[in-house]
C-alpha positions in Angstrom: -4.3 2.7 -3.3 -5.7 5.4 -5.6 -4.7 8.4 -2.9 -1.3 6.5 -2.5 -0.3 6.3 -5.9 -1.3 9.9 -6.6 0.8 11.3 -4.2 4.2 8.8 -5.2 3.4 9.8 -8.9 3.6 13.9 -8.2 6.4 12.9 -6.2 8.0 10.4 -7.8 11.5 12.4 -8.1 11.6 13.1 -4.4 10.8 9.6 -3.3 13.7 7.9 -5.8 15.8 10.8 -4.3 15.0 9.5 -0.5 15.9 5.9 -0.8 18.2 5.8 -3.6 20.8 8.2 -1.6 19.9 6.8 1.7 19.7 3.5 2.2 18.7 3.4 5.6 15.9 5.5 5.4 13.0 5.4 7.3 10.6 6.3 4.5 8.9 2.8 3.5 8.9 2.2 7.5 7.0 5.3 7.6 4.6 4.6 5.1 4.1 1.3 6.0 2.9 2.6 9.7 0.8 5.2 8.3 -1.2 2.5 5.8 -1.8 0.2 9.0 -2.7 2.6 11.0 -5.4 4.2 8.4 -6.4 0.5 8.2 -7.2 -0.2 11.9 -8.7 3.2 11.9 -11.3 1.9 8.6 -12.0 -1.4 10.2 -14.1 0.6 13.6 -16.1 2.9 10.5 -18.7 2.4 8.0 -16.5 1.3 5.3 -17.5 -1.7 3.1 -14.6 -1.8 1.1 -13.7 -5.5 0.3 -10.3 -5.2 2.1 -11.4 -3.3 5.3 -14.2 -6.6 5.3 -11.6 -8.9 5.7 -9.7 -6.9 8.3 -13.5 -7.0 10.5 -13.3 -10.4 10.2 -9.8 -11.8 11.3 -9.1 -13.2 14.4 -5.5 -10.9 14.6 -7.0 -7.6 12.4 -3.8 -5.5 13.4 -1.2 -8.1 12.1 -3.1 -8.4 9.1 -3.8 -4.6 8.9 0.1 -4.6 8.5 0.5 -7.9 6.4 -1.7 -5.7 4.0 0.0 -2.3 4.5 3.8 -4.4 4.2 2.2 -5.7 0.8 1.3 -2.2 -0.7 4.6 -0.7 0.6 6.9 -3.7 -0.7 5.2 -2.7 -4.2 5.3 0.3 -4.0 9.2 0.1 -2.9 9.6 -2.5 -6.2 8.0 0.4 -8.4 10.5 2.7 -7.0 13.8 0.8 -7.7 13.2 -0.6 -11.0 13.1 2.0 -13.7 11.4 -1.1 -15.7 8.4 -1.2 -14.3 5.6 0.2 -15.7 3.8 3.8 -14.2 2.5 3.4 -10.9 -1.2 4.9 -12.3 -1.0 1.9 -14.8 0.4 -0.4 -12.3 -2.6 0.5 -9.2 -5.4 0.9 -11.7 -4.0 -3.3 -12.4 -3.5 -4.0 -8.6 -6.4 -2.6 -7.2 -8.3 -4.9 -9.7 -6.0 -8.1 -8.8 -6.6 -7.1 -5.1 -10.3 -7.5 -5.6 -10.3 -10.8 -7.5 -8.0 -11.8 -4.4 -9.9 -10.5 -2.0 -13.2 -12.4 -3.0 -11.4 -15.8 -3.1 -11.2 -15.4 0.9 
């Protein structure tokens, strides 16, 4: 999340630019790929990250991998189109604590 939100905050101009003139871009599609993907690639290494955990232990780790990736990207996409919300390094320094709380309640 910390990686992520780096690159949408450097970039926020060109992101709002993507979706907001073209609806039926592929961008969040994209991203949300990507994150999965980066997921199931964590969940074979030596990662103990709370969230890669979880993915080890599911029955279905690749629908989850992308229940998780959806998640971050529907955020993410929320952040994008509401010039009300607050600065996405504010906003993941919150989530990526809420995400942990979460996390240890499984």
């Amino acid at each position: 999340m910390t990686a992520i939100s780096r690159v949408m905050t450097a970039n926020q101009a060109q992101l709002r630019n993507m979706t907001s003139q073209n609806k039926s871009t592929t961008v969040y599609t994209d991203l949300t790929k990507i994150l999965a993907d980066n997921l199931k690639t964590a969940i074979i290494s030596d990662t103990t990250h709370p969230l890669i955990t979880q993915l080890r232990r599911a029955s279905q780790p690749e629908f989850l991998a992308y229940a998780y990736a959806g998640m971050l990207v529907g955020i993410i996409q929320k952040w994008n189109e509401d010039p009300q919300t607050t600065t996405l390094e504010t906003f993941s320094g919150s989530f990526k604590h809420d995400m942990t709380a979460l996390l240890q309640t499984f």
